[in-house]
DRENTORKOL-3810 file (N, C-alpha, C; in nm, 4 decimals):
REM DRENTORKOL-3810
@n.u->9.1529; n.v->10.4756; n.w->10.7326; ca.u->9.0854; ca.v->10.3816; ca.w->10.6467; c.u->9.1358; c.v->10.2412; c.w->10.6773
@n.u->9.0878; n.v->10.1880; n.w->10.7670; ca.u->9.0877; ca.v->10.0340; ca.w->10.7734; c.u->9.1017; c.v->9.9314; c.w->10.6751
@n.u->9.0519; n.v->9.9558; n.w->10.6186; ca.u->9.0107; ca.v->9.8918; ca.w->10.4465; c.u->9.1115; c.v->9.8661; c.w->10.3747
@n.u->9.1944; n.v->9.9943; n.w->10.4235; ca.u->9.3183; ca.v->10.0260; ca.w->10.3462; c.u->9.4324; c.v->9.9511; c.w->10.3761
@n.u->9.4173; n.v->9.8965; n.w->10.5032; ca.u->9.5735; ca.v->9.8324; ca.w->10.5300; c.u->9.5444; c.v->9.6591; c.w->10.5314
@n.u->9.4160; n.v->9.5999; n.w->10.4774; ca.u->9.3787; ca.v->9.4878; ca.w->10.4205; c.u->9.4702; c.v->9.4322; c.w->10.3435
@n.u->9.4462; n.v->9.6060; n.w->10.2458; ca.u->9.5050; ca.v->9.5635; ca.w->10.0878; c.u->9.6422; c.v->9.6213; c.w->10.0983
@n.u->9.7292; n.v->9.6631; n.w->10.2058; ca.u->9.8422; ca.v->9.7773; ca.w->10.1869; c.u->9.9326; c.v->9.7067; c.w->10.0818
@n.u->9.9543; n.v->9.5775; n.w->10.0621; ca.u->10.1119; ca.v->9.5553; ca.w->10.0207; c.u->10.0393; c.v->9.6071; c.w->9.8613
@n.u->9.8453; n.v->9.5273; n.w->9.8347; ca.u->9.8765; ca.v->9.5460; ca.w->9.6659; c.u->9.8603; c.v->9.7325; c.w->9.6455
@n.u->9.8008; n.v->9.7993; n.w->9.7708; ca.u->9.8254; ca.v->9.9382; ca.w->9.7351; c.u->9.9776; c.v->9.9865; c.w->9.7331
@n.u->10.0463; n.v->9.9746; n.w->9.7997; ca.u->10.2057; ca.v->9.9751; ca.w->9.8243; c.u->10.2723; c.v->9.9646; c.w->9.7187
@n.u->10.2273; n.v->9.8413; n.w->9.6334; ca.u->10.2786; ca.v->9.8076; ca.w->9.4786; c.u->10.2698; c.v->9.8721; c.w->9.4088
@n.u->10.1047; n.v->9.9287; n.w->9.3655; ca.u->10.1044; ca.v->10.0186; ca.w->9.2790; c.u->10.1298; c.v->10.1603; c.w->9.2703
@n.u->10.1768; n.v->10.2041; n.w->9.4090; ca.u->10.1953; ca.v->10.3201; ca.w->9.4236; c.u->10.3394; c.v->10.3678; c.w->9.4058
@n.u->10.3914; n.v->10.2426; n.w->9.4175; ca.u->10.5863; ca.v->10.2470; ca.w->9.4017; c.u->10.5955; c.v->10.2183; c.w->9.2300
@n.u->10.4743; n.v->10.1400; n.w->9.1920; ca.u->10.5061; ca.v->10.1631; ca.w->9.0245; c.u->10.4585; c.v->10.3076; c.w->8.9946
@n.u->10.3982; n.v->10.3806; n.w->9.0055; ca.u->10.3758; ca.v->10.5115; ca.w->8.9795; c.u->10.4342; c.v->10.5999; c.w->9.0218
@n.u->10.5139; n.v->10.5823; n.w->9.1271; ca.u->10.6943; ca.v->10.6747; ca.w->9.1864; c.u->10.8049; c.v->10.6344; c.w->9.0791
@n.u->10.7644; n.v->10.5346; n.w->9.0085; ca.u->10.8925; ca.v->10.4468; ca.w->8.8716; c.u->10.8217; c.v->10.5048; c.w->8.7778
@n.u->10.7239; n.v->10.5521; n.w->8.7626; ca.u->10.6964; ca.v->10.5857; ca.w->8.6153; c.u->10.7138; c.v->10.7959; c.w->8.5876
@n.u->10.6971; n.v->10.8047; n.w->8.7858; ca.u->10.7348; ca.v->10.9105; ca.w->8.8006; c.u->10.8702; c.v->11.0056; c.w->8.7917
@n.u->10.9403; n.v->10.8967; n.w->8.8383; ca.u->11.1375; ca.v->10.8706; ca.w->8.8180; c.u->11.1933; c.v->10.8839; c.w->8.6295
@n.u->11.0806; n.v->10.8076; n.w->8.5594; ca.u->11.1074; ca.v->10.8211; ca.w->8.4129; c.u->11.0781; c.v->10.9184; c.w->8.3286
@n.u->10.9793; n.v->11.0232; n.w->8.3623; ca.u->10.9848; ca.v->11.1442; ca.w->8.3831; c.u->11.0756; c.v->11.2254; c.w->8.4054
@n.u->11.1409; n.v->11.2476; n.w->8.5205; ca.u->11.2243; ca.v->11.3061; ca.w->8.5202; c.u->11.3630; c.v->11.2717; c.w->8.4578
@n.u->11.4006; n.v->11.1440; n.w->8.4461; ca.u->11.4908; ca.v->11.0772; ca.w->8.3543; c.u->11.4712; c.v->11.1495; c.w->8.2650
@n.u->11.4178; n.v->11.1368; n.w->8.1669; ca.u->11.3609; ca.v->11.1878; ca.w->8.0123; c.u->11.3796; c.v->11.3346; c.w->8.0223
@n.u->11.3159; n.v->11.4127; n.w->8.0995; ca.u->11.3774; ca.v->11.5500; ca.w->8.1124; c.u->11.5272; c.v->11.5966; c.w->8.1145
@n.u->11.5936; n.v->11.5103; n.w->8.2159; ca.u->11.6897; ca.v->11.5348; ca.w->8.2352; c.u->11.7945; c.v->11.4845; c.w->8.1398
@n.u->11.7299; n.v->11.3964; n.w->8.0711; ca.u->11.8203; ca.v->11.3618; ca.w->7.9507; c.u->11.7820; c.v->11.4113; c.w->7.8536
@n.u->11.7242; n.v->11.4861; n.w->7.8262; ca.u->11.6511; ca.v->11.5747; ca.w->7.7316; c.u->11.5748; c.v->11.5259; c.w->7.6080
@n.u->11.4922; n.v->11.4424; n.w->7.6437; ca.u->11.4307; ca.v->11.3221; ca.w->7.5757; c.u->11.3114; c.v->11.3926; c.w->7.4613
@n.u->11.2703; n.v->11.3274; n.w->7.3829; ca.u->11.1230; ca.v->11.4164; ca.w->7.2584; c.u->11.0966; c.v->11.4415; c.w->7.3431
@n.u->10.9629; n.v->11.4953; n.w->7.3136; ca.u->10.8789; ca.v->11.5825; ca.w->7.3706; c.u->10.7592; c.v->11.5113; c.w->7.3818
@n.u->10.7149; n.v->11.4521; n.w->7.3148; ca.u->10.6248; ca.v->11.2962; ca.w->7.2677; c.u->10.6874; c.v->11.2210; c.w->7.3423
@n.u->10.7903; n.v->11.1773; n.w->7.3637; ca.u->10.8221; ca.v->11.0810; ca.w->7.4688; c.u->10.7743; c.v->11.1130; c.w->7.5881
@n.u->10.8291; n.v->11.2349; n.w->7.6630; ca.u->10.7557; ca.v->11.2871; ca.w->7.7110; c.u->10.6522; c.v->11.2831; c.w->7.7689
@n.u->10.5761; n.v->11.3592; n.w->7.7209; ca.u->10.4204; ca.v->11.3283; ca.w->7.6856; c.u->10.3589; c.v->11.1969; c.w->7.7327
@n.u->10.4204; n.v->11.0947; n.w->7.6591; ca.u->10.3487; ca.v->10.9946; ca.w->7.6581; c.u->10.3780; c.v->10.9309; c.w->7.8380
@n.u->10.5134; n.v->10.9287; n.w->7.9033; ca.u->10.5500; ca.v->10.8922; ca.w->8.0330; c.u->10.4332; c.v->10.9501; c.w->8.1329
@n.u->10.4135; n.v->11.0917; n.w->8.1154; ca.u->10.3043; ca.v->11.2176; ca.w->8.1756; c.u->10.1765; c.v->11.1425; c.w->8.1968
@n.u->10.1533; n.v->11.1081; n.w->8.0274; ca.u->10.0027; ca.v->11.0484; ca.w->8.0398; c.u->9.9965; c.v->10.9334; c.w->8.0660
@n.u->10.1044; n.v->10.8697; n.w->8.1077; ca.u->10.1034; ca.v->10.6877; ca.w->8.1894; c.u->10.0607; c.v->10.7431; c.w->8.3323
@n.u->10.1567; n.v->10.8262; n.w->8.4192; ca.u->10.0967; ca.v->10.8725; ca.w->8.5614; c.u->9.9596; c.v->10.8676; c.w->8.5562
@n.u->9.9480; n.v->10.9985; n.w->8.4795; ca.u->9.7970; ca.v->11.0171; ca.w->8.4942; c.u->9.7073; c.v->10.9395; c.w->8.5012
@n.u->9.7232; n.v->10.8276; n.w->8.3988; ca.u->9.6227; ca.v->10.7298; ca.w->8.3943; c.u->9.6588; c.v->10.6499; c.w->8.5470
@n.u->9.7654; n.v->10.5915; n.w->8.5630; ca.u->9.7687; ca.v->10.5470; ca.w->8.6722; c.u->9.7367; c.v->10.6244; c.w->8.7997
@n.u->9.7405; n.v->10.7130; n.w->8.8199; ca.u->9.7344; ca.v->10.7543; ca.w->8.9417; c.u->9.5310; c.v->10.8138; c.w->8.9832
@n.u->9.4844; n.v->10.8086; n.w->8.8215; ca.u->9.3786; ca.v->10.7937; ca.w->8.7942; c.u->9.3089; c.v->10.6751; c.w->8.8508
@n.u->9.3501; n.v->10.5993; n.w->8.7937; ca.u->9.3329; ca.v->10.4553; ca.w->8.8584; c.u->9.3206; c.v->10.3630; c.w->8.9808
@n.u->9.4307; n.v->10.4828; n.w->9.0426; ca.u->9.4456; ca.v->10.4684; ca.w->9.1829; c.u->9.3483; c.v->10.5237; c.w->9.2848
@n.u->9.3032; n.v->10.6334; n.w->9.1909; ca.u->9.2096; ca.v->10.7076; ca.w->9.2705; c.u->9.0351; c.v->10.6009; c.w->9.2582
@n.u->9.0418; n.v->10.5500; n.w->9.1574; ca.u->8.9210; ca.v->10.4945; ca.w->9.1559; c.u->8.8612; c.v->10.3932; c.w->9.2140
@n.u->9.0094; n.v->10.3301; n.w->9.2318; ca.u->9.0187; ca.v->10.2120; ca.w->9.3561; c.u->8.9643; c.v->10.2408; c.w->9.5033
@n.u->9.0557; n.v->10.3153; n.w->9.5446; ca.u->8.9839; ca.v->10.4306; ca.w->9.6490; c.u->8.9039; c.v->10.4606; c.w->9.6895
@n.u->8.8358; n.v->10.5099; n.w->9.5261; ca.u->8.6676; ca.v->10.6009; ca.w->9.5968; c.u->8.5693; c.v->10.4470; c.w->9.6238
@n.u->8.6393; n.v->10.3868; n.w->9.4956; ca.u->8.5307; ca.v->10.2542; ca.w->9.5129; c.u->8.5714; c.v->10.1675; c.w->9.6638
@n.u->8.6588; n.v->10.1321; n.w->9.7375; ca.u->8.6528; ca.v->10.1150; ca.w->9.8485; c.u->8.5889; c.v->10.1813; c.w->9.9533
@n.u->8.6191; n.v->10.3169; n.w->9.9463; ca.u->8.5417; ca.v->10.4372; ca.w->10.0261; c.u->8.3913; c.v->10.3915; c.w->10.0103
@n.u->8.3689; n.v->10.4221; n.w->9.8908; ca.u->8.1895; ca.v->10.4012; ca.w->9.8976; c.u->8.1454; c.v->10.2552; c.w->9.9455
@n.u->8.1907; n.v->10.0864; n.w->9.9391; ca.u->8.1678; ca.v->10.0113; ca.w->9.9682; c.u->8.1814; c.v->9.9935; c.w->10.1454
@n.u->8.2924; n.v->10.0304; n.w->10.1858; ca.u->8.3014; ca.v->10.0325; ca.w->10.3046; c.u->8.2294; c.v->10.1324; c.w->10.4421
@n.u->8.2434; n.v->10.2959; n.w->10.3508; ca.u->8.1438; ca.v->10.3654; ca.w->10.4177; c.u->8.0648; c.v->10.4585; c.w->10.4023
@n.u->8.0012; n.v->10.3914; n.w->10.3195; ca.u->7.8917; ca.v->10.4551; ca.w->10.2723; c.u->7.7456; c.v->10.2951; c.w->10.2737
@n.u->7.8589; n.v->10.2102; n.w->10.1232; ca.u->7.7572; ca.v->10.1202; ca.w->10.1323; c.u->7.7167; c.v->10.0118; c.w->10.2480
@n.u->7.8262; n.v->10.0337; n.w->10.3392; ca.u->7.8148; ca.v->9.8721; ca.w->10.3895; c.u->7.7393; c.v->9.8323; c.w->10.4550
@n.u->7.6643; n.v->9.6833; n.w->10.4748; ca.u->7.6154; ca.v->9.7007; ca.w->10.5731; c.u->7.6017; c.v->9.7261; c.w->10.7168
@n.u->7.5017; n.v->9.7578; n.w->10.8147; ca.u->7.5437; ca.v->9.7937; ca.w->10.9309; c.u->7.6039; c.v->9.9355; c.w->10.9868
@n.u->7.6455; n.v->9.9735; n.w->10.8670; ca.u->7.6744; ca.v->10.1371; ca.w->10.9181; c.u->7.5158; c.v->10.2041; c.w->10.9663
@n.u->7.4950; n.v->10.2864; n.w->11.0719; ca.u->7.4336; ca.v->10.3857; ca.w->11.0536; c.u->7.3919; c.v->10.4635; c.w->10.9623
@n.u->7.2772; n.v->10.5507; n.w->11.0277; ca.u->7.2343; ca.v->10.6788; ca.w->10.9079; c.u->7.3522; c.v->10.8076; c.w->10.9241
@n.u->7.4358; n.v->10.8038; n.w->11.0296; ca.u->7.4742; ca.v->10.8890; ca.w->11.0233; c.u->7.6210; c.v->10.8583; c.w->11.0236
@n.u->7.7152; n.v->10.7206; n.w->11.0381; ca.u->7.7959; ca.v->10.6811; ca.w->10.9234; c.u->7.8076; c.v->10.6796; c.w->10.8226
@n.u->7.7226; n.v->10.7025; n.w->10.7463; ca.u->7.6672; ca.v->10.6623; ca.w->10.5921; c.u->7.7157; c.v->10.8212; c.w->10.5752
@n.u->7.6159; n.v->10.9041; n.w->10.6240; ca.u->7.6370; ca.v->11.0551; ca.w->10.6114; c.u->7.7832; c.v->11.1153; c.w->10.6403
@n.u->7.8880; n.v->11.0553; n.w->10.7098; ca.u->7.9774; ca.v->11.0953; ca.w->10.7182; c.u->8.0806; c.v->11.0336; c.w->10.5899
@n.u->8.0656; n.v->10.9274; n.w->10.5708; ca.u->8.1334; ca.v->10.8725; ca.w->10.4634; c.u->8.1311; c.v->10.9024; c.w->10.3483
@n.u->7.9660; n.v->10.9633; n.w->10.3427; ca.u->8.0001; ca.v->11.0624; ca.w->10.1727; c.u->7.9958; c.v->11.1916; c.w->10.1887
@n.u->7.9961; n.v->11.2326; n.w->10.3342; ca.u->8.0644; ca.v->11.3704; ca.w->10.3007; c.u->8.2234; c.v->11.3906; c.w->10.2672
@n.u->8.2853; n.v->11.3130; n.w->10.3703; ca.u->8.4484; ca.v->11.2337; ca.w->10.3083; c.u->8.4511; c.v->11.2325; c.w->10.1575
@n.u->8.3556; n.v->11.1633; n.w->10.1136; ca.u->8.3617; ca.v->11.1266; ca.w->10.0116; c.u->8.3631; c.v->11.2978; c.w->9.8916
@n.u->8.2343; n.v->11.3307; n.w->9.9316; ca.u->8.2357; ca.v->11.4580; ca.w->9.8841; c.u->8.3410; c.v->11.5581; c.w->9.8153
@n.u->8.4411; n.v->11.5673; n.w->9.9758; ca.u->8.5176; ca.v->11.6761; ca.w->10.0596; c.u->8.6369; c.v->11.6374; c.w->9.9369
@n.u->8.6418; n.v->11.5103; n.w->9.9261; ca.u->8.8017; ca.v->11.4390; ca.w->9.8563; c.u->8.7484; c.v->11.4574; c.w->9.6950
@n.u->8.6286; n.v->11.4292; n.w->9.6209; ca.u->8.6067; ca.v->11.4364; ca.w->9.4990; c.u->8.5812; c.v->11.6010; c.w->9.4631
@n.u->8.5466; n.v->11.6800; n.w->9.5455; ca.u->8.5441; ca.v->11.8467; ca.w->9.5260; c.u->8.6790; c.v->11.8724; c.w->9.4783
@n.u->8.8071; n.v->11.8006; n.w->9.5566; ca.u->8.9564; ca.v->11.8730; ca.w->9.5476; c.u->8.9887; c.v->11.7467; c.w->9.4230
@n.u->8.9710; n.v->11.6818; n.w->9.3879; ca.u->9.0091; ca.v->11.5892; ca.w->9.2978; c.u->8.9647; c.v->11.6482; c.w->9.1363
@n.u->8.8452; n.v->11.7337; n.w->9.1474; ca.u->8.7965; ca.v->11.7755; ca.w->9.0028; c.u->8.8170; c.v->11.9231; c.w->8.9864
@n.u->8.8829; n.v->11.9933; n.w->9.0920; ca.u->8.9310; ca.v->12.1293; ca.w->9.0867; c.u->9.0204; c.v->12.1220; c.w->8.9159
END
C-alpha cells in the first residue's frame, strides 16, 4: 500500500498509542485492577483499533478502488482486497 507510507509517521503514531493503551491493560491485570477498570481500558483498544481500521478501508477504497485512472480491472482487484480483509474483520 503506497498510500500507506505517505501517511506512515501519523499511522506509526496511532498505532504506538494503541500498543500504550494495550500495555495498560495488561498493567491493570497485573496489578489486579476493578474489573470496570478493566473493561473500560478493553473498550478504549477496541474503539481505537476500530478506528484504525476505518482509516484504512477508507484509504483502500479512495486509492483503489475509487481513484481516478485505475482500470476496470484495478478497480476489481482493489475490492476484492477489499472484500478478502472485511470478510476476516466481521468474522
Amino acid at each position: 500500500m503506497s498510500h500507506t507510507s505517505q501517511d506512515q509517521d501519523r499511522l506509526l503514531a496511532r498505532i504506538r498509542r494503541i500498543a500504550g493503551q494495550v500495555a495498560a491493560i495488561e498493567r491493570a491485570v497485573q496489578a489486579g485492577a476493578p474489573c470496570a477498570e478493566t473493561l473500560h481500558l478493553a473498550a478504549a483498544v477496541r474503539g481505537a483499533v476500530a478506528g484504525l481500521m476505518d482509516g484504512l478501508v477508507e484509504e483502500h477504497l479512495r486509492e483503489h478502488v475509487a481513484a481516478d485512472g485505475l482500470s476496470t480491472e484495478q478497480r476489481a482487484a482493489g475490492a476484492d482486497e477489499l472484500a478478502t480483509v472485511l470478510r476476516r474483520h466481521f468474522r
